[in-house]
VEXKOLVO-696505 format. One record per residue: residue number from 0; residue in one letter; x negated, y negated, z of N, C-alpha, C in turn. Coordinates in nm, 4 decimals, decimal comma. Layout:
- NUM / A / X / Y / Z / X / Y / Z / X / Y / Z $
...
***
This chain:
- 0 / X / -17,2521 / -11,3460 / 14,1048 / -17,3371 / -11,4430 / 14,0390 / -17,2462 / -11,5486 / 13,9764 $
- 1 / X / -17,2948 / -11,6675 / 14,0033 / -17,2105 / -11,7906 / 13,9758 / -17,2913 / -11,8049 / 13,8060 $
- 2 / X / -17,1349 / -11,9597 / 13,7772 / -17,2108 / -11,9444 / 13,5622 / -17,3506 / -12,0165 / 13,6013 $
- 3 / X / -17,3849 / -12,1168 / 13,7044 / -17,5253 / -12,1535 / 13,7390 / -17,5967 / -12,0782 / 13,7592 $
- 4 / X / -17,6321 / -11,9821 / 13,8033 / -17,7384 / -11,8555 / 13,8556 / -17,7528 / -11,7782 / 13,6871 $
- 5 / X / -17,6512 / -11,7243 / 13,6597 / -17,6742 / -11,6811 / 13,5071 / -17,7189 / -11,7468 / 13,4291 $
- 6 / X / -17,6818 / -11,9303 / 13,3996 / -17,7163 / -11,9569 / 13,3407 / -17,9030 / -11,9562 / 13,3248 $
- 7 / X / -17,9482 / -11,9964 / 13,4866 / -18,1103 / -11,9646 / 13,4996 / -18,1501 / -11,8383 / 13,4842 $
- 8 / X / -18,0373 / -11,7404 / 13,4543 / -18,1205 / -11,5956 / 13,4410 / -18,1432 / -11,5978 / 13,2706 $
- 9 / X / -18,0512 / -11,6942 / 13,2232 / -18,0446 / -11,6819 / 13,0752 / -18,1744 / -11,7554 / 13,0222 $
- 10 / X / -18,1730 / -11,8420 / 13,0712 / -18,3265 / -11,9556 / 13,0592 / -18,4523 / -11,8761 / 13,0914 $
- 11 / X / -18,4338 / -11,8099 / 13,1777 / -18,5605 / -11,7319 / 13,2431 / -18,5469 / -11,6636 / 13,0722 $
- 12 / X / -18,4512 / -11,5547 / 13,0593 / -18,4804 / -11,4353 / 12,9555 / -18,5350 / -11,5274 / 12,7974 $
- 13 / X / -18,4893 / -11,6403 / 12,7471 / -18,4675 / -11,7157 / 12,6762 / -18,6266 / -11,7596 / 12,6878 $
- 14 / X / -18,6917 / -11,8217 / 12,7663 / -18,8508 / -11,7994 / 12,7577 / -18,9369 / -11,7550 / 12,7563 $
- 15 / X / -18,8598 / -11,6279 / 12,8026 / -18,9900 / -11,4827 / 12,8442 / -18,9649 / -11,4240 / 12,6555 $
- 16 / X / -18,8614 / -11,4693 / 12,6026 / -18,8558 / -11,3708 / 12,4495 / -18,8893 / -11,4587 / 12,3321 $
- 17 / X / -18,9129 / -11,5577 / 12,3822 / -18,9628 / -11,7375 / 12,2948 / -18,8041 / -11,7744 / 12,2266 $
- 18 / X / -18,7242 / -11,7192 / 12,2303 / -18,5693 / -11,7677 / 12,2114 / -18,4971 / -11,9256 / 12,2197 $
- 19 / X / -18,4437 / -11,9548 / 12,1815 / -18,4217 / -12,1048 / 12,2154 / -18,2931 / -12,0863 / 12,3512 $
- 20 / X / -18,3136 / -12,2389 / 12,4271 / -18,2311 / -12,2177 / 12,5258 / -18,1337 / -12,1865 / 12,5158 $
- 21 / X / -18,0018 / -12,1376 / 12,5689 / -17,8633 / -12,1537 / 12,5627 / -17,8257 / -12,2526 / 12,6389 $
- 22 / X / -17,6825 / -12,3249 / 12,5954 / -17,6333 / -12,4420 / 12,6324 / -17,5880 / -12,3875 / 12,7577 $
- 23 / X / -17,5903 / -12,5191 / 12,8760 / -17,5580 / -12,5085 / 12,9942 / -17,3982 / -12,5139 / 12,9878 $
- 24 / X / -17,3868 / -12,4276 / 13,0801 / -17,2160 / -12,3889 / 13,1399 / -17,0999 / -12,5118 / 13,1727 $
- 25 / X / -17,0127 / -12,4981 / 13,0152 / -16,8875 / -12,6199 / 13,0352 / -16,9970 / -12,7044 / 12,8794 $
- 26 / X / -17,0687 / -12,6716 / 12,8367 / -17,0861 / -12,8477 / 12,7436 / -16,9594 / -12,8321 / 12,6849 $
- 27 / X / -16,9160 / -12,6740 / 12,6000 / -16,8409 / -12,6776 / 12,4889 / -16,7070 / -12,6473 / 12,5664 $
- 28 / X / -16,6838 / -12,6917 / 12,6207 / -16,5415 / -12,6807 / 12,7329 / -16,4291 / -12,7464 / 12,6300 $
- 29 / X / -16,4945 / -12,8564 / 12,6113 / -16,3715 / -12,9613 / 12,5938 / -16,3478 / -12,9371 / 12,4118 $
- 30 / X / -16,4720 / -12,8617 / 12,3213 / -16,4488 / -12,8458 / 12,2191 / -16,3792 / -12,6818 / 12,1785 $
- 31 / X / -16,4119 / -12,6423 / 12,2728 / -16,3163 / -12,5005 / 12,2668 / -16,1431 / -12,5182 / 12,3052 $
- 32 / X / -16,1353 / -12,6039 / 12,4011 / -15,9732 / -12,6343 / 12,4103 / -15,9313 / -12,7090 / 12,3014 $
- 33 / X / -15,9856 / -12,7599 / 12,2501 / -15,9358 / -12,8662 / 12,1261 / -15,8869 / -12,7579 / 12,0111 $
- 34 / X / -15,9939 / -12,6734 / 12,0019 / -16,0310 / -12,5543 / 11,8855 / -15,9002 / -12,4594 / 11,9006 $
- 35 / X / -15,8282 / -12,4417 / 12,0423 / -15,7280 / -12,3447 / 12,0655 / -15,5994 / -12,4362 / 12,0305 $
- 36 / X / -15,6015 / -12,5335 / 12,0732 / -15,5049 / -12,6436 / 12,0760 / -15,4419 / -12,6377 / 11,8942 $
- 37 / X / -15,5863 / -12,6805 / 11,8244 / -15,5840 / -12,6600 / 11,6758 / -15,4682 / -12,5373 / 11,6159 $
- 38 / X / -15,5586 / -12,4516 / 11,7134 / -15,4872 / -12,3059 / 11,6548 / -15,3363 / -12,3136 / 11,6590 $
- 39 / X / -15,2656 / -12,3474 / 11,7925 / -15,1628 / -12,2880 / 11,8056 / -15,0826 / -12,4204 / 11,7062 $
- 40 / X / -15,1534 / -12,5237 / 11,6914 / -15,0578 / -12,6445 / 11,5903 / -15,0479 / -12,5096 / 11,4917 $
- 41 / X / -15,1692 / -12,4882 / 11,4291 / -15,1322 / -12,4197 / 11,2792 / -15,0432 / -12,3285 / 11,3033 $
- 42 / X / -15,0697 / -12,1990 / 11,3793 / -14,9612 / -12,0745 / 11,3890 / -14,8244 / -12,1554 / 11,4055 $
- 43 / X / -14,8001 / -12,2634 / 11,4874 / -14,6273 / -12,3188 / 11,4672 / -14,6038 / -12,3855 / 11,3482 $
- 44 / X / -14,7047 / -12,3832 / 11,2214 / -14,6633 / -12,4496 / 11,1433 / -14,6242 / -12,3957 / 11,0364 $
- 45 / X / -14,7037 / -12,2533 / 11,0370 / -14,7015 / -12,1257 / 10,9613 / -14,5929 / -12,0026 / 10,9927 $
- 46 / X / -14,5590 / -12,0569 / 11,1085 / -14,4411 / -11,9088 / 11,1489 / -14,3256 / -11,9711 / 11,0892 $
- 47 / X / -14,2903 / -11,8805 / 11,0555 / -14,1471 / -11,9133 / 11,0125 / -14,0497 / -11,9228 / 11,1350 $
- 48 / X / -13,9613 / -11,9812 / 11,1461 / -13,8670 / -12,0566 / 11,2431 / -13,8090 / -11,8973 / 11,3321 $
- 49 / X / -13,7651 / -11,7935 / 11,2690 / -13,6784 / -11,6870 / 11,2888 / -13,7740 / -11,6006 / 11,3669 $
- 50 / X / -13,9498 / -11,6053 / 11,3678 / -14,0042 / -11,5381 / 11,3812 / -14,0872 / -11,5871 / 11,5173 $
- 51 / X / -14,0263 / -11,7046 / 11,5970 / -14,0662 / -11,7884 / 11,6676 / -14,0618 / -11,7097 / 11,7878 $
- 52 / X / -14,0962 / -11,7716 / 11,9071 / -14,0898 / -11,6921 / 12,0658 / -13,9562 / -11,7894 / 12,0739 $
- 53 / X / -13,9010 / -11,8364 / 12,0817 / -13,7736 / -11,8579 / 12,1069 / -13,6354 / -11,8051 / 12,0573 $
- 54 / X / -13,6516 / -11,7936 / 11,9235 / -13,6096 / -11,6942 / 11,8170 / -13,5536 / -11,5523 / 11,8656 $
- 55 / X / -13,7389 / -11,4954 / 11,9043 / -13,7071 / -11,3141 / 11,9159 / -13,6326 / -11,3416 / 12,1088 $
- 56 / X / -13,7330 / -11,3798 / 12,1818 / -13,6072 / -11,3720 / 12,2806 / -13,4536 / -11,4263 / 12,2853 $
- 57 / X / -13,3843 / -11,4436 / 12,1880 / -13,2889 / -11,5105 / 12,1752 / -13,1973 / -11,3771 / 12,1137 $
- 58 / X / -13,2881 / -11,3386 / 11,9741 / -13,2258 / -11,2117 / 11,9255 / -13,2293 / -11,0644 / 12,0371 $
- 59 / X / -13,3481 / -11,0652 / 12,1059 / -13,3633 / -10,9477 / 12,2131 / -13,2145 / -10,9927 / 12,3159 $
- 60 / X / -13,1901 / -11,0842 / 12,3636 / -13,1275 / -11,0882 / 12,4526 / -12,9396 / -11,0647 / 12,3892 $
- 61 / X / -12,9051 / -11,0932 / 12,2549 / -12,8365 / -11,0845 / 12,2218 / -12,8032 / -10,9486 / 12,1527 $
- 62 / X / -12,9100 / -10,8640 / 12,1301 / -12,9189 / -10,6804 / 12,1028 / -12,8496 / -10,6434 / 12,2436 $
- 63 / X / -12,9361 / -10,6956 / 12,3531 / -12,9354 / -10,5897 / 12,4968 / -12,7759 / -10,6231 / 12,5121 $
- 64 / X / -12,7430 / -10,7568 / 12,5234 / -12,6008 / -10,8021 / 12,5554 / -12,4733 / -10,6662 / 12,4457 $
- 65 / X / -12,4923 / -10,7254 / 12,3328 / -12,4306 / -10,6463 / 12,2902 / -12,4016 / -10,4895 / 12,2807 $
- 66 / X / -12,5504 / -10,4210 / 12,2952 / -12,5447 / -10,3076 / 12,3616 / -12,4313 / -10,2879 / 12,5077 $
- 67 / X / -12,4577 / -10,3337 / 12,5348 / -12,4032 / -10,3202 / 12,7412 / -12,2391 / -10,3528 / 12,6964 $
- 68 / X / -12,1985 / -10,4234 / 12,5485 / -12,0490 / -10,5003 / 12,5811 / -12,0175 / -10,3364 / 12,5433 $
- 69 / X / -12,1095 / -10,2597 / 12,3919 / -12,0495 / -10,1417 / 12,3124 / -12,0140 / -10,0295 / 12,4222 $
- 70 / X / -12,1082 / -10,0398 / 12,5318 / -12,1348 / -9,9391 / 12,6322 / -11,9958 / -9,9497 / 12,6843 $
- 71 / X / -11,9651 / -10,0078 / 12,7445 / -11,8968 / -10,1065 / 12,8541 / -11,7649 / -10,0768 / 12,8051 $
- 72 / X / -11,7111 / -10,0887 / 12,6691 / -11,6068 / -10,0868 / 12,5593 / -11,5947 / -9,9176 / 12,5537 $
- 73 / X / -11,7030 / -9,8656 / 12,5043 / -11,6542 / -9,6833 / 12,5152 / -11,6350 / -9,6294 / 12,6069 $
- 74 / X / -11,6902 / -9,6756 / 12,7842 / -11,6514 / -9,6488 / 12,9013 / -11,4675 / -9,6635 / 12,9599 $
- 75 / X / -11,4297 / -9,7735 / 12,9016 / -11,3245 / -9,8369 / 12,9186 / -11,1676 / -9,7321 / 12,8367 $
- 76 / X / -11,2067 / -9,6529 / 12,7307 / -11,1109 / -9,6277 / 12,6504 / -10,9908 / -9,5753 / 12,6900 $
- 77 / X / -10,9183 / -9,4530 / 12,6022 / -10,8095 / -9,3894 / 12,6617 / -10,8711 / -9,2961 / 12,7808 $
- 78 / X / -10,9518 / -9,2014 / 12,7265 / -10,9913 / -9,0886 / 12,7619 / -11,0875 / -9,1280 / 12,9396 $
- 79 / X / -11,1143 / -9,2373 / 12,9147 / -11,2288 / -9,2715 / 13,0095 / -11,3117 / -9,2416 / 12,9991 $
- 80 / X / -11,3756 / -9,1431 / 12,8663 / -11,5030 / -9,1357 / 12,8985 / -11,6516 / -9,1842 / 12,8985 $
- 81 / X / -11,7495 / -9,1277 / 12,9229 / -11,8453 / -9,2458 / 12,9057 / -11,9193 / -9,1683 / 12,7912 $
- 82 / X / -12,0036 / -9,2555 / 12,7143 / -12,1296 / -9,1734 / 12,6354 / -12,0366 / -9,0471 / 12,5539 $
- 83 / X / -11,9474 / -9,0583 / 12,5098 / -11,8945 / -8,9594 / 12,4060 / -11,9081 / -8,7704 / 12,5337 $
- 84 / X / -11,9034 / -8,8052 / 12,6713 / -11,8911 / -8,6720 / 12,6919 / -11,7462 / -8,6990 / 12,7699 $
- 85 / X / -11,6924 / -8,5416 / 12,7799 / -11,5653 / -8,5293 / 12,8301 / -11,5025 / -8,5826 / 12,9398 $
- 86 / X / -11,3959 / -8,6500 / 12,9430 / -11,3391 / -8,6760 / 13,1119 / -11,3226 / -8,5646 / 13,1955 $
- 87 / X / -11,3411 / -8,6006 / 13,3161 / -11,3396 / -8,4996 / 13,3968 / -11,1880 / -8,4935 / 13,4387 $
- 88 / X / -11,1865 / -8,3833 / 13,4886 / -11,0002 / -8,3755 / 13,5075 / -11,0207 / -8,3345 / 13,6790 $
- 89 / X / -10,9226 / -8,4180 / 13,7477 / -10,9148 / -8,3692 / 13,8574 / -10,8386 / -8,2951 / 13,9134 $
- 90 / X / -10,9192 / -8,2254 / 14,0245 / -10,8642 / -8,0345 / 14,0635 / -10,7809 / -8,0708 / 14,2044 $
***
């Protein structure tokens, strides 16, 4: 069912219950994007800078990095080993 077909099923139900019509499909299109548009001005005006989507992927990517250098660094040592378990000795 297309929003036209519903919308006449809505009109149909809307007279059979003495209800007032509902608005046809798209009037408030252009006032609902405005209304979201609104929104996201305020939330960037209200977030604090650190707490931004540019921000946390910036800090996420600089956790994972640094993870992988710590990894990478205890793999590398005297012992060779990895993850704090024993080197293997070869037979």
């Amino acid at each position: 069912m297309n929003a036209g077909q519903q919308h006449l099923l809505d009109l149909y139900r809307a007279a059979q219950r003495g209800e007032a019509a509902p608005p046809a499909p798209g009037t408030h299109t252009v006032r609902a994007a405005r209304e979201i548009q609104h929104w996201h001005h305020f939330r960037a005006a209200v977030t604090a800078p650190a707490d931004r989507l540019p921000s946390r992927i910036r800090r996420a990517v600089r956790s994972a990095a640094t993870a992988l250098l710590r990894r990478e660094a205890g793999a590398t040592g005297a012992t060779g080993a990895r993850d704090g378990a024993p080197a293997r000795v070869a037979s």
